[in-house]
DRENKOL-858139 format. One record per atom (N, C-alpha, C): x, y, z. Coordinates in steps of 0.2 Angstrom, whole numbers, plus 5000, padded with zeros to 4 digits. Example, Ala and Ser with C-alpha at 12.3 -4.5 7.8 and 13.67 -1.06 7.14 Angstrom:
% residues 2
506649725039;506249785039;506649845039;506449895035;506849955036;506450005039;
% end
This chain:
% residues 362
518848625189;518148615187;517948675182;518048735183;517948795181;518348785175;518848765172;519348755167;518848685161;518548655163;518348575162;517348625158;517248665163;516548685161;516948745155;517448775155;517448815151;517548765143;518148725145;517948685139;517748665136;517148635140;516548605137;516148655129;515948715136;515548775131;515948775124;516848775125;517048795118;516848735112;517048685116;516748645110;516148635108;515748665111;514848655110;514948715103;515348765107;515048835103;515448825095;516148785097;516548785089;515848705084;515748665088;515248625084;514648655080;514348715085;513848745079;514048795074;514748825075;515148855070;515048825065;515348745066;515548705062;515048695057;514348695059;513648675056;513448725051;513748795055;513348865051;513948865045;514848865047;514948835041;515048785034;514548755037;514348695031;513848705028;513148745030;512948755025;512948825023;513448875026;513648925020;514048905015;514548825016;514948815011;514448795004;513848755007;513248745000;513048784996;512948855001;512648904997;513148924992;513948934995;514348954992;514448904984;514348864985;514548814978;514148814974;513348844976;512748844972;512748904969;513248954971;513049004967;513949014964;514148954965;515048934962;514848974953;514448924951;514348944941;514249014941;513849064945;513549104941;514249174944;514349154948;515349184950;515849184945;515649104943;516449114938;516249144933;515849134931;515749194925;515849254926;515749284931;515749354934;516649374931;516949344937;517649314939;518049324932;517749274926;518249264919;518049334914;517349354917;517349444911;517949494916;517849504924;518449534925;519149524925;519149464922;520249444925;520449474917;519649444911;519949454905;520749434901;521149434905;521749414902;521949344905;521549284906;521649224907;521649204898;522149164898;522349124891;521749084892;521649064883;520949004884;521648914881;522348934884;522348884882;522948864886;522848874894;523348844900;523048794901;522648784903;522648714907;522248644902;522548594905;522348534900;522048514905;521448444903;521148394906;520948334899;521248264905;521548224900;521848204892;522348284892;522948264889;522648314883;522148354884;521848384876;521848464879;521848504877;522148584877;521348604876;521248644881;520448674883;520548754878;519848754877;519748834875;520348844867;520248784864;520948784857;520548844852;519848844850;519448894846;520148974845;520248994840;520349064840;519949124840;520149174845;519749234847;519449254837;519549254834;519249284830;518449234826;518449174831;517949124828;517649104832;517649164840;517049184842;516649214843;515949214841;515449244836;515349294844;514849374841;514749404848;513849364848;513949344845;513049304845;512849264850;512349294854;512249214860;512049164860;512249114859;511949044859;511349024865;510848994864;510348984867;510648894867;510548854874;510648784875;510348744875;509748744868;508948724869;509048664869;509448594867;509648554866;510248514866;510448484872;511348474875;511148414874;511848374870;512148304870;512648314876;512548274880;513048264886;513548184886;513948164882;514248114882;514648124891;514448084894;514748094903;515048014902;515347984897;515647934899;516247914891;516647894891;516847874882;516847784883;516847774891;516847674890;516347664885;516647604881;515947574878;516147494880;515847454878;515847374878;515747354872;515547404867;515547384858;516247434854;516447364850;516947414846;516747464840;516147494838;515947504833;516747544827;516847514821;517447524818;517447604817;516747624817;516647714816;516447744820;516647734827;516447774830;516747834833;516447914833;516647954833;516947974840;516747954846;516747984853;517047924856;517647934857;517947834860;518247874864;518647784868;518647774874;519547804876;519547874874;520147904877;520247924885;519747934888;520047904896;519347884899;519447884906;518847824909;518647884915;518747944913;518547994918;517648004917;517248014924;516548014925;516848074931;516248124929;516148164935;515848144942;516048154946;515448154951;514848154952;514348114954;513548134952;513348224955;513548244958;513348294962;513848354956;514448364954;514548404951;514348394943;514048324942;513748324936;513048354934;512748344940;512048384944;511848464944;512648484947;512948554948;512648584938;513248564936;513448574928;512548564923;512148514925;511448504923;511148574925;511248604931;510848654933;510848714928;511648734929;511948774926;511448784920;511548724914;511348724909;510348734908;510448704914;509548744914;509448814914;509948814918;509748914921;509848954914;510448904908;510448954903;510148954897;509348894898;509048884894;508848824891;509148774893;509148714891;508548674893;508148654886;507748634886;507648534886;508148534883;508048454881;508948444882;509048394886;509548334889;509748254886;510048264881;510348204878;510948164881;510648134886;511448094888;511648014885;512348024882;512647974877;513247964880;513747924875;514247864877;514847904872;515247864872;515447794877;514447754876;514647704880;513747664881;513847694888;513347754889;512747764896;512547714901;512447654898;512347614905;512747574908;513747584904;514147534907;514247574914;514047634914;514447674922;514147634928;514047614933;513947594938;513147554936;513147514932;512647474928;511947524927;511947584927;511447634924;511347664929;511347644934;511247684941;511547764940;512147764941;512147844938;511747884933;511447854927;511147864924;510547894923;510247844927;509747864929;509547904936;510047914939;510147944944;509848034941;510348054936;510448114930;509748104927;509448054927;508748074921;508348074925;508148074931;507748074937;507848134939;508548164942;508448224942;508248294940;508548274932;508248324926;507548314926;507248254927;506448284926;506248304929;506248294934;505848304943;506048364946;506848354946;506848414949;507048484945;507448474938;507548534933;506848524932;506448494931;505648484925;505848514918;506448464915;506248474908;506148454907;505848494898;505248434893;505448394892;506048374890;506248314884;507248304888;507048234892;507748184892;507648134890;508048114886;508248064881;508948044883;509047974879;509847944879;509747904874;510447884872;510847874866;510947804868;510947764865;511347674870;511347604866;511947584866;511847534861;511147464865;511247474870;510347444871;510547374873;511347364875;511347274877;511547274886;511547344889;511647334896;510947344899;510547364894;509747384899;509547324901;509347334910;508547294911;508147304913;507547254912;506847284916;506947334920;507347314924;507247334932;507447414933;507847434927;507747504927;507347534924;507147514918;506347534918;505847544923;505847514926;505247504933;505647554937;506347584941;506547614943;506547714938;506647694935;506547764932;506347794925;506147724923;505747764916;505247804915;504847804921;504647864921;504747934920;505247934920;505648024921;505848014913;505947964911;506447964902;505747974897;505948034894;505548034887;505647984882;506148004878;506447954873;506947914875;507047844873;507747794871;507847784865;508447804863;508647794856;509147754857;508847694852;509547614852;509747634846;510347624844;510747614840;510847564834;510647564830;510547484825;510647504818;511247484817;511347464810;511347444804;511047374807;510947334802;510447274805;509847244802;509647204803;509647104803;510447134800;510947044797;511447074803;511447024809;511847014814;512646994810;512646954804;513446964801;513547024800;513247084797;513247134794;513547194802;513047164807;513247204812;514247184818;514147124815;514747094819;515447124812;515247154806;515747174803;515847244805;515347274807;515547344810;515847354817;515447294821;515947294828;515247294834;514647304831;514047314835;513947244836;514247224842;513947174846;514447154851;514247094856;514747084860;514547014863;515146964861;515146914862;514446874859;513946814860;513446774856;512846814860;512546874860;512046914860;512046944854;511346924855;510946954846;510647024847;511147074843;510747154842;510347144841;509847114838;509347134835;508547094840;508847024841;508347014846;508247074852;508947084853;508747134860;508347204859;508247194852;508147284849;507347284850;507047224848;506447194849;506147194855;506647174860;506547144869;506347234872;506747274870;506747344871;506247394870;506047384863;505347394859;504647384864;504847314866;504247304870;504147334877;504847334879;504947364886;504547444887;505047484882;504747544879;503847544878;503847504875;503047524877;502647514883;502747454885;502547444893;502847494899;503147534896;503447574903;503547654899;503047664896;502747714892;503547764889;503947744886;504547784883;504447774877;504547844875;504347844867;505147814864;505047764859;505547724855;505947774850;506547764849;506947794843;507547734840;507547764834;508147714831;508747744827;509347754829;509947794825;510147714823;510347754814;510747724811;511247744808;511747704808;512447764804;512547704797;512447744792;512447704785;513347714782;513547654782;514047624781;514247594774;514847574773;515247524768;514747464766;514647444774;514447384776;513747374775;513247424777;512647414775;512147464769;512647504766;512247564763;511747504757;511847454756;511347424750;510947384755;510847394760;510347344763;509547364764;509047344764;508347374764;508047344771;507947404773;507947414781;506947404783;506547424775;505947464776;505547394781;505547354781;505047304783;505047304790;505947284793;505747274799;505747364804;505947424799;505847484802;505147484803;504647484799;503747474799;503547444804;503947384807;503447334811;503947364818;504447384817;504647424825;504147494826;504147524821;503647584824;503847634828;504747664827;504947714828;504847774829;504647834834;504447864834;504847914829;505547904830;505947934825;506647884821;506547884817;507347844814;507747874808;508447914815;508747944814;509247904809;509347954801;509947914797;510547964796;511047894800;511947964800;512147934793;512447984789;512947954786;513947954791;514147914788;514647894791;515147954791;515347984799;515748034797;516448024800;516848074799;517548054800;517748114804;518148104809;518148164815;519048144816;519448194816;520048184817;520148184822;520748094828;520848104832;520448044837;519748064831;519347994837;519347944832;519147944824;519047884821;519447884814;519947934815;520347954809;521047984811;521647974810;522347994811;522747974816;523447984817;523847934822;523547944828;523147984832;523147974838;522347944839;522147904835;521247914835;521347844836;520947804840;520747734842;520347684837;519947734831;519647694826;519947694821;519747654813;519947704808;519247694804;519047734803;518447724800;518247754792;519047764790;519147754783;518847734778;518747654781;518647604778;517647574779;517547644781;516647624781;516247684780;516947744777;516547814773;516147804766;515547824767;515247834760;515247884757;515047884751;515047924746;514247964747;514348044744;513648084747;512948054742;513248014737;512848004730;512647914733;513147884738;512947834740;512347814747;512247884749;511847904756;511247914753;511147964748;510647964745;510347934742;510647864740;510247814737;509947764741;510447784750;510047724753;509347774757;509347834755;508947874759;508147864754;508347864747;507747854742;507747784742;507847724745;507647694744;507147664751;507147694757;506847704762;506447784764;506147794758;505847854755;505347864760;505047804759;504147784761;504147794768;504547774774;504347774778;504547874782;503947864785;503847944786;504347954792;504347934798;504947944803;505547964803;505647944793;506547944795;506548034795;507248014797;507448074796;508248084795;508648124791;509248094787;509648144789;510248144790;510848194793;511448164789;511548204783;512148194780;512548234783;513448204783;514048274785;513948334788;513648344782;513748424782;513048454787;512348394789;512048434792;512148404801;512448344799;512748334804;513248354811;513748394809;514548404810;514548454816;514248504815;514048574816;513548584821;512948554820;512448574823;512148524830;512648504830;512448474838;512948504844;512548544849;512748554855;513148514860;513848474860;514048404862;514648464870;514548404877;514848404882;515148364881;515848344883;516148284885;515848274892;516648224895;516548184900;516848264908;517048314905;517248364908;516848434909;516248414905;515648474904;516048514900;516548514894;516648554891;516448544883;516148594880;515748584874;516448574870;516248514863;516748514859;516548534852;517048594849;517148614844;517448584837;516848554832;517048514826;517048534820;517148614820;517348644814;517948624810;518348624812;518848584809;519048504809;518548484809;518748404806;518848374813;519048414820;518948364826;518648404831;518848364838;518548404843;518948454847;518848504847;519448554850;518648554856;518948554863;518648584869;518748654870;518148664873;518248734877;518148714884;518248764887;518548764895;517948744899;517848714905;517048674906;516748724909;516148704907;515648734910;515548774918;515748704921;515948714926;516448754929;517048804926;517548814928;517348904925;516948894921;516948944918;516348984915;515848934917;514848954915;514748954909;514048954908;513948914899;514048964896;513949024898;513949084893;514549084891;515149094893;515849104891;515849034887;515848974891;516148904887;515648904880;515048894880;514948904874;515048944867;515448974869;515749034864;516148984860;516448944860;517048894860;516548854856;515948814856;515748744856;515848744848;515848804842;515748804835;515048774834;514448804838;513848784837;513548824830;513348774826;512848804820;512048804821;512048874825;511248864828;510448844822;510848904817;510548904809;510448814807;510748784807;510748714805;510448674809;510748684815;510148644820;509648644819;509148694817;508548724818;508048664809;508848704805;508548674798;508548604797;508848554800;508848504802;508448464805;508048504807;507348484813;507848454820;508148494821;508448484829;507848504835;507348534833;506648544837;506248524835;506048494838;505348444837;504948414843;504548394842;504148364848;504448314853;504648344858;505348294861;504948264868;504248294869;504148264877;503748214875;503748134878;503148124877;502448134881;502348184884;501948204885;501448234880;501848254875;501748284871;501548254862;501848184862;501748144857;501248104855;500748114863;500248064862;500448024859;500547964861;500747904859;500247844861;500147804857;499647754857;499847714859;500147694867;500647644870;500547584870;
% end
């Protein structure tokens, strides 16, 4: 009996053990990011190019082409997925594996990035809503407002998995949606690869516009100006959408994703000329929204995460990673990312990103 009572106690007293070390292990994970940083300025002699994650060599950058300058992470492109459900013939960021973080370390890795500055959160594809039909999605843009309280989350989307019902479920937390559109000639769109099966881009881009207003998201519209549609005049139906912003790419070529033997696109065949960009930009002068991003202002000056949280480096023509954030803290992994702060800036990468702050006449 005395052997039966003493049992008991033990296992009472290893269960509260058990409790106290569970949530020292939280605490311990929560202060995981600002250790490893500590950790990688004292080992010092860790290579920046042992370890791989899906098949691509982390921390590729050379020591002498990392600047001693700090990068500030005012505005992160977060691609946390490469699936898409559109084959766009040019696109740069494709479907090389089908790896998604965990919500909770994708959570972890948002933090991180607040703590080291980051004021605006752009999460992009792959398409964003194919992951567990947006629920993830929105899961990441609810947090960031609510609970990081940034000024400006935004997402990138070709715009054919959205429904109402996420609107009602989390538009509130989304500043800007930016849909992806082309071209206004659905043949035009079906040569590039923007569409999928007998759903009309452009009906749905209209369906979205409206939704956007009614669930108060301020509107945007990226176009990547092509082979295909550099002579087409866009001004009438841009004017009657009422874009808060309508972003113009020109077409660019990144080696690996949409250029060379191991890339899944070739998008050789829908490069323009910088004399051909400029004509499509003068003849869509009038409208004040746009806003234009050739190559060269393009390439450099975007802050971009893969699906590993590790920023990719497009200095030279592809995407070289650096080691993730997560593994390593933004201070270090950024050093790697080949960020052109200067160009960001000259670009109007800052702008009025809340809408709280765009008054907007919904």
């Amino acid at each position: 009996m005395w052997l039966l009572t003493l049992t008991g106690f033990a296992e009472k007293l290893l269960y509260v053990f058990s409790l106290q070390l569970t949530s020292l292990w939280k605490i311990l994970i929560h202060l995981y990011s600002s250790l490893g940083t500590l950790l990688w300025s004292a080992g010092g002699k860790r290579s920046q190019h042992g370890k791989k994650r899906g098949g691509i060599k982390e921390g590729t950058a050379r020591e002498d082409d990392v600047s001693g300058h700090s990068v500030n992470p005012v505005s992160v492109n977060y691609h946390f997925t490469r699936q898409c459900n559109y084959k766009c013939g040019f696109c740069f960021h494709t479907a090389k594996t089908s790896f998604v973080l965990p919500l909770e370390e994708a959570k972890r890795g948002l933090l991180m990035l607040k703590e080291a500055g980051m004021e605006k959160i752009n999460f992009s594809g792959g398409e964003p809503f194919l992951h567990d039909r947006g629920e993830f999605l929105g899961k990441l843009v609810k947090f960031c407002k609510k609970d990081l309280k940034l000024p400006s989350v935004s997402i990138v989307s070709n715009g054919s998995l959205i429904r109402e019902r996420w609107f009602k479920d989390y538009g509130e937390y989304l500043d800007i949606l930016a849909i992806s559109c082309d071209s206004f000639d659905e043949q035009i769109n079906a040569l590039i690869g923007r569409g999928q099966g007998k759903k009309n881009h452009v009906e749905n881009l209209w369906k979205l516009r409206r939704w956007c207003a009614d669930y108060k998201v301020a509107f945007k519209i990226n176009s990547v100006i092509n082979r295909f549609n550099m002579e087409e005049d866009m001004n009438e139906q841009i004017q009657s959408l009422n874009p808060v912003r309508w972003k113009v790419f020109q077409c660019l070529i990144i080696e690996g994703e949409n250029a060379g033997q191991e890339a899944l696109r070739e998008a050789e065949r829908f490069v323009i000329s910088d004399e051909d960009f400029e004509k499509f930009l003068d003849r869509h002068k009038g409208i004040s929204c746009l806003v234009p991003e050739s190559n060269k202002k393009m390439k450099d000056s975007y802050l971009i995460l893969d699906e590993y949280m590790r920023f990719l480096d497009c200095t030279r023509g592809r995407k070289d990673p650096s080691k993730s954030i997560l593994d390593v803290g933004v201070e270090e992994a950024i050093k790697f990312s080949g960020f052109d702060e200067k160009m960001f800036f000259k670009r109007g990468g800052k702008y009025v990103w809340s809408k709280a702050d765009l008054k907007l006449d919904w």
